[in-house]
N, C-alpha and C positions, 0 to 999 in steps of 0.2 A: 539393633534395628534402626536405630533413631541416626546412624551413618550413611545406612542404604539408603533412607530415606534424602536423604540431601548430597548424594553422588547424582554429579552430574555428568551425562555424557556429551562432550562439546566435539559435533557433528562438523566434518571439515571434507567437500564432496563438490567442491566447482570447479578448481581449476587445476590443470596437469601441471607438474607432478604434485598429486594431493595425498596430505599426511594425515595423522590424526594428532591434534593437538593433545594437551595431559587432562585425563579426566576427573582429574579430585578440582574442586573448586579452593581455588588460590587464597591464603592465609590471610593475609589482610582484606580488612575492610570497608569499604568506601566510606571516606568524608564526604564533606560537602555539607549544599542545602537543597532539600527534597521537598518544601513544602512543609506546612502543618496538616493535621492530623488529630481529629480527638476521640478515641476509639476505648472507654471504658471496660475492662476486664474484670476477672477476678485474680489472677495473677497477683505477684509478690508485687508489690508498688514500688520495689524499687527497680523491677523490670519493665514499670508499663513506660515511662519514654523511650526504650530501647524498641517497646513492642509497636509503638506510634511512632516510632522511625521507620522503621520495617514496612508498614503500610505506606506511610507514605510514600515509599521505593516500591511497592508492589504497584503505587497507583499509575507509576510513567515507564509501567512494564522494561522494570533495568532489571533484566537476569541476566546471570546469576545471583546477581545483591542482594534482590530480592530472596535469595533463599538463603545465602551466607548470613543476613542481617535476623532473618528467623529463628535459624541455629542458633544463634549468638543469644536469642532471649530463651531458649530452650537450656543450653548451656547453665543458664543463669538462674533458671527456673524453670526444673526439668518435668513440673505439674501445671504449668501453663496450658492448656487445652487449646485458648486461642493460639497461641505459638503452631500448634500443628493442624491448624486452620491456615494458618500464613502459608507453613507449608508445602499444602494440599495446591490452595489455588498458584500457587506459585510454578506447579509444575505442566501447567500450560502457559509459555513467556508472553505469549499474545492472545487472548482468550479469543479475538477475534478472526486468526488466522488459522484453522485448523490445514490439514490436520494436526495431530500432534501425535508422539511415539509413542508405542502402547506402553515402553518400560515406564516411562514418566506419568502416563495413565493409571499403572498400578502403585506408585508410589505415593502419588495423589488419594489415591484410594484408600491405602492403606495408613498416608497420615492421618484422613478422617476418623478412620475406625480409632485409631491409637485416642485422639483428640476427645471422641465418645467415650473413651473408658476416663479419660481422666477431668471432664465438665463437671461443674461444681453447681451450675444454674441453671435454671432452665431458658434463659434468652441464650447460652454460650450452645448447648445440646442444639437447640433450633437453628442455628448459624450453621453447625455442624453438620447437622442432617439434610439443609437444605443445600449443601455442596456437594452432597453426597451425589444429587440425582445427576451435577455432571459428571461423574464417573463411573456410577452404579450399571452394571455390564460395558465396562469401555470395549470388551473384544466381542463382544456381541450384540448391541446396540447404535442403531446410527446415530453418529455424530446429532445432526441437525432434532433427532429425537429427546436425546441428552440434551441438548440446549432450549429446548422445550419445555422438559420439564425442571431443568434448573431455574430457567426464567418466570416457571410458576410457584414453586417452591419461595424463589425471592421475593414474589409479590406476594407472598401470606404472610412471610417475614417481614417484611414493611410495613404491613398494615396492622400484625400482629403486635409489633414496636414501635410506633408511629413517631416518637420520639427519638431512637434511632438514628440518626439519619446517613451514618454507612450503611445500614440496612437500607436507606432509598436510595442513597449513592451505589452499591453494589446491586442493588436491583434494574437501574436505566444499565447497566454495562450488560444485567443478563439481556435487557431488551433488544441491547445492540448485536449481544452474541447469535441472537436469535433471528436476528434480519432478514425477510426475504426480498433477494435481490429482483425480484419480478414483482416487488409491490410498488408500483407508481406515486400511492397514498400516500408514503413515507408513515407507514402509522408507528411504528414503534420508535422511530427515530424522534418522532413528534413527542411521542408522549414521555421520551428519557428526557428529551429538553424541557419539558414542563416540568420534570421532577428536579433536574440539573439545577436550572435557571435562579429557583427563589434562595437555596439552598447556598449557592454562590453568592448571590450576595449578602447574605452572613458571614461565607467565610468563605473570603476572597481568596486567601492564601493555600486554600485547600487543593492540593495539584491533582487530583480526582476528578475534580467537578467540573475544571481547567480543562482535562484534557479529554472530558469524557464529552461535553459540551461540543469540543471539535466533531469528534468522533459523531458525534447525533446529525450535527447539520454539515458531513464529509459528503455532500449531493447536492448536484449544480442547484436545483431549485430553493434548495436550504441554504446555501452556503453564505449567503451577507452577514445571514444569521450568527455566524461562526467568529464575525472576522473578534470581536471586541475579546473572547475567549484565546484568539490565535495571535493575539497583540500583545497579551501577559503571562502567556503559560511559559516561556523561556524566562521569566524572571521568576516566575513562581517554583518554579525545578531546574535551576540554572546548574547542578550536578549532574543532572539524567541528561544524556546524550538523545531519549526519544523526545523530551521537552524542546529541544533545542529542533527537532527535525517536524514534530506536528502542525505546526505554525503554518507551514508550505501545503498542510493539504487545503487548506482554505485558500491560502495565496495563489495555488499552482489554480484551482479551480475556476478564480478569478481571473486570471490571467494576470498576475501582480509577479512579474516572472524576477524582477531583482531583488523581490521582499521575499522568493522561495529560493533564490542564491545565498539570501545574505542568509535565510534560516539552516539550509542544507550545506552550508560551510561550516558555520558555528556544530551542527548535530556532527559534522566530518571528524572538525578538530576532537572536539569530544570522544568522539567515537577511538580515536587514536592514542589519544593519551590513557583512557581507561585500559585499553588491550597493553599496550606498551608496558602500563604499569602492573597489571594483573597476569596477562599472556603475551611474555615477550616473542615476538616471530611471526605472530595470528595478527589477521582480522577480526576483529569485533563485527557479529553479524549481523548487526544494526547497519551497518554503514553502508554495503552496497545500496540499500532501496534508497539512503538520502542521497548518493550519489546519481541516483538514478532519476530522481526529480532534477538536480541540478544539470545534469546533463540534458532533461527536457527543455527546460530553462534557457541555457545559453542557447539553442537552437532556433527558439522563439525569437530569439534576442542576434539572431545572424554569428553567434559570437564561436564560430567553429571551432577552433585553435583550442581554447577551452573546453566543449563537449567533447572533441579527440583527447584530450588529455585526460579527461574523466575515463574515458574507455580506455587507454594503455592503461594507469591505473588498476584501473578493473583487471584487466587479462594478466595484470603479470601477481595477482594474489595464487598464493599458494597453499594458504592455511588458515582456515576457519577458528575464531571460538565464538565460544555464544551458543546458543541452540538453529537451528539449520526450519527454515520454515521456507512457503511460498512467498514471500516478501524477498526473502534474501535471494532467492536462487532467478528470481523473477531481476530484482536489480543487478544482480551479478547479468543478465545477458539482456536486458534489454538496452541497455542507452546503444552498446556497439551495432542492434538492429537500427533504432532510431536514426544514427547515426548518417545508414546508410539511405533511411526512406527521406525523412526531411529538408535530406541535399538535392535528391534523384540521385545519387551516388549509382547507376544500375550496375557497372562495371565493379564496382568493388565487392559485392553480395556474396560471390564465391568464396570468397576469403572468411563467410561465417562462420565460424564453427556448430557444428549441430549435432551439439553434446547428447548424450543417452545417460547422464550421473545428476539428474536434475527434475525438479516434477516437469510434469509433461506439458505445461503450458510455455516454460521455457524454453524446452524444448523445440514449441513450435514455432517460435518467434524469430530466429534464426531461419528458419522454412520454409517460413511464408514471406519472407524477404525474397529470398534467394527465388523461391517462385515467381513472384513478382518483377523481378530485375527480370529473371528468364524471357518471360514474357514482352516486357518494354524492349528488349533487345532481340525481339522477334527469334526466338529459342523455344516455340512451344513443345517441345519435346522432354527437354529439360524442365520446365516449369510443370509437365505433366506427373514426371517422378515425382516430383515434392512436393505436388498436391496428394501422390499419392501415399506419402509419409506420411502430409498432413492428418488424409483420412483417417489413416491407422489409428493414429493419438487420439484424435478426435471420436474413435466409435470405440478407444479402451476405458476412457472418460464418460461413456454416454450416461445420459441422464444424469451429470453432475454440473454446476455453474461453471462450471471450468470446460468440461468437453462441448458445453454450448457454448462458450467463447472461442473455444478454437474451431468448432462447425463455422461460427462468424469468420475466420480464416479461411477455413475450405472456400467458402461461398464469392471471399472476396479474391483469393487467389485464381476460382475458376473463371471467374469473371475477365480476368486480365488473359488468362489461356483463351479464351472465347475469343475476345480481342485480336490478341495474337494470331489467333487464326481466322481471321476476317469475319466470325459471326458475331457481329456490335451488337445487333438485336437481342441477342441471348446473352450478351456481355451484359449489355444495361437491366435485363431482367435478374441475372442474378448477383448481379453488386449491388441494386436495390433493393433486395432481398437479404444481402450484408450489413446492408445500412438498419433496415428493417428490425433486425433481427438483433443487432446489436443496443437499436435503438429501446428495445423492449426489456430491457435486462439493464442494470446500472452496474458500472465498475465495482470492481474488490480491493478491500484497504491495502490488499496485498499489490494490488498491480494500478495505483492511484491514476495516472497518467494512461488512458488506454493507449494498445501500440503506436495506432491511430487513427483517427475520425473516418469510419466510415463512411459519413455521408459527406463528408468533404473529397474522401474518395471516390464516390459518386460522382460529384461534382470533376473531378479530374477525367472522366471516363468519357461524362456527357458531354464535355466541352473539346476533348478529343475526338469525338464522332459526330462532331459539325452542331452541338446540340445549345448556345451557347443560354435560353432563356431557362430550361430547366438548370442547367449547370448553375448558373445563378442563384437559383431557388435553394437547388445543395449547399449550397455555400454560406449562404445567409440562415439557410437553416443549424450548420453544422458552427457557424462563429457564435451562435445562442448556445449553444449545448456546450462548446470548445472553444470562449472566448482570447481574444488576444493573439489568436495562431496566426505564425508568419504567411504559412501557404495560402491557411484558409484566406486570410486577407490579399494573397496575391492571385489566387483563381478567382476569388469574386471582381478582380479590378479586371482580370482577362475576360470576364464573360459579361463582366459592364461594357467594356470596352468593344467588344464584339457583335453586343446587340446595339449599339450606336449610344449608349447611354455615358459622355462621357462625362458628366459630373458627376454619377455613382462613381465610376473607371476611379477618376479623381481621388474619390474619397479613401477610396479602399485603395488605390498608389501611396497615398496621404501615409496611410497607416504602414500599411510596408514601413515605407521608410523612417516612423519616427520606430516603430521598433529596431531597425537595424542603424539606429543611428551613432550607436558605437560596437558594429559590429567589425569583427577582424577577418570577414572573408569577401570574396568579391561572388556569391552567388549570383546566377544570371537572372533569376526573380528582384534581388536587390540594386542590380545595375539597372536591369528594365524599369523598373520605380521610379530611380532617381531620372533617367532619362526623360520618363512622360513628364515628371512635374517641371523639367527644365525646360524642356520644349514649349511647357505651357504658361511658364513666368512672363 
């Protein structure tokens, strides 16, 4: 049993021709340094380093390791209870990304149970029990109910152990598992960082608290909060490829776009050498989502040549390992969308591919491009099919945070059809109701970068339909929420410049250009920049 239990199956499902890479998890071990870790067992003592290793690799969600390195204290001490707690929670690789595969849900399961026959304490039985409630009916309980009640379970465990304090560190991550993205409050993210916070600085080195910290203030309004946690977690777990990549959700946030390059290079290489050494031929399925910040990145930064190369990159992988989630399948096809909207590239859209082997938000993202180029190249015919794709995905999705992000699709692609077909009126009605609607809902860890700023695309609509003071308003609204964007900065300098306002015009030309000041493409927004400020030396 205790083999089923730790077989993994590494899901390989992006790119044509796609294989399945070998599903027993690979012999060797991960070196390195993962952080400290002080997690008292009753275990053989001369397994608890190995077992405080293991945590500390479950804390910068490195799977498989994280479950190689559990066996390995199992192996060693095959009555370790904690061991098949490790596990359990290990067979969700990202507790924050659901979904997850029901087989890895009942193997979850069923290491708890094994782990309850063999608990010696009663703090090790409570640990146990309270992981239980994320998987206790996985095939018949929703997700977001299960995270519910694990996140209540963990707070009687905290408070039941007060001294503990993986029991308060494991309980801010239920808080976070349990997030509603329609809560403005930030209340639970709030109160993981008060329990994060004191707890850290005790034990700085603790790559948990590091990375969970990010994780609490990953929201524009939280995010300064973050940065001092996102300035040491790559030194704190300079082995885990996700240590090296968390950094950049604060950065990208910020708009600190060569401090989320230099991090999503570093998570790449990593990412590369692990697969190389463990799954020779695979992708690590870590790597699209950092490559898919840094592709945001260099675009902000005019730096094209490099975003295209991030996307061939991208298109020519062939085979996955690692576990397959909405992170990866989202970065595997977003940047080549990006790609196309951040240039106005509209002629190149066709060429998207608009895969059906992938969850359904990536799907759409390929879609809603190609509808949109449709549209700007006066094809509302064409832009009509693919919104009516859209709809599809979006109403097989309903009622999930994902099929209301892709309605925010629908909404913003009709709008550009409206356009295209000369009713502006009803264009601006429903791309502000894109904006709206997107505005009410916060992004997913899964998809950190959203496609892009809808009320920035507002703003593009407005200021196309002779609008240029509201356009403005969008603009300045959408650089608060989506600081540091190239366009946002170049539509607010066009709709300064259009209502006679030219030292705003100015300031936002200003900024254009210092971000593209070492770009390698010649965009007509980058040349229009340089041009007003020379004209005005």
């Amino acid at each position: 049993m205790r083999n089923a239990l730790v077989r993994i199956a590494i899901v390989a499902v992006c790119s044509a021709p796609l294989v399945w890479a070998p599903a027993d998890v690979p012999a060797q071990t991960a070196g390195g340094q993962f952080g400290t870790v002080r997690f008292p067992t009753s275990c053989q003592p001369a397994v608890q380093p190995q077992f405080e290793r293991a945590v500390a690799i479950l804390h910068s969600f490195f799977y498989p390791e994280s479950v190689k390195a559990f066996e390995a204290v199992i192996a060693a001490d095959p009555d370790c209870a904690m061991a098949y707690w490790g596990l359990a929670i290990s067979q969700r690789p990202n507790p924050l990304v659901p979904p997850w595969a029901a087989e890895g849900l009942k193997r979850g399961l069923d290491a708890v149970q094994k782990g309850k026959t063999l608990a010696r304490t009663e703090r090790e039985r409570d640990w146990l029990s309270a992981l239980e409630q994320a998987y206790a009916g996985y095939d018949s309980v929703p997700t977001r109910t299960r995270s519910e009640r694990y996140e209540q379970a963990m707070e009687q465990l905290a408070r039941k152990y007060p001294d503990d304090k993986e029991a308060a560190i494991f309980y801010a991550l239920a808080l976070l598992e349990a997030v509603d993205h329609a809560d403005k409050t930030y209340a639970r993210q709030i109160k993981a960082g008060a329990i994060l916070e004191p707890i850290d600085r005790a034990q700085p080195a603790h790559p948990g608290l590091t990375h969970y910290i990010i994780h609490a203030y990953d929201f524009e309004p939280l995010a300064a909060r973050g940065v001092a946690a996102a300035d040491k977690y790559a030194r704190v777990a300079p082995s885990a490829p996700h240590a090296q990549h968390m950094p950049s959700h604060i950065y990208s946030i910020l708009g600190r776009w060569d401090d989320s390059i230099r991090s999503n290079q570093a998570a790449v290489k990593a990412s590369r050498e692990y697969a190389a050494k463990n799954f020779p031929g695979t992708t690590f399925a870590q790597e699209p989502h950092a490559q898919d910040f840094m592709a945001y990145a260099y675009l902000q930064l005019g730096q094209d040549r490099e975003a295209r190369r991030v996307v061939e990159e991208l298109a020519a992988i062939t085979k996955f390992s690692g576990a397959r989630n909405y992170g990866r399948d989202t970065g595997h096809t977003a940047p080549a969308a990006r790609y196309v909207l951040e240039r106005a590239a509209w002629s190149e859209a066709p060429a998207l591919a608009a895969r059906t082997d992938t969850y359904a938000y990536a799907q759409a993202m390929p879609r809603f491009v190609r509808a949109v180029s449709a549209a700007k190249l006066g094809k509302p015919d064409a832009a009509k099919e693919e919104i009516s794709e859209l709809q599809a995905l979006s109403k097989a999705a309903e009622n999930s945070y994902w099929g209301e992000q892709m309605h925010v699709l629908v909404l913003a692609a009709s709008g550009w059809h409206a356009r295209a077909e000369g009713r502006n009126e009803e264009a601006v009605k429903l791309m502000r109701a894109a904006a709206d609607l997107e505005d009410s809902t916060e992004k997913h860890v899964a998809m950190e970068n959203r496609l892009y700023p809808m009320r920035e695309m507002l703003g593009d609509l407005l200021l196309e339909t002779g609008q240029p003071v509201p356009a403005l308003q969008a603009y300045e609204a959408s650089l608060h929420a989506a600081p540091n964007r190239l366009r946002g900065f170049y539509g607010a300098a066009k709709a300064a410049k259009a209502t006679g306002d030219a030292g705003k015009a100015r300031k936002y030309f200003e900024s254009v250009a210092a971000l593209a000041k070492n770009a390698d493409s010649e965009r007509p927004e980058i040349q229009e920049a340089r041009a007003f400020l020379t004209a005005r030396q």
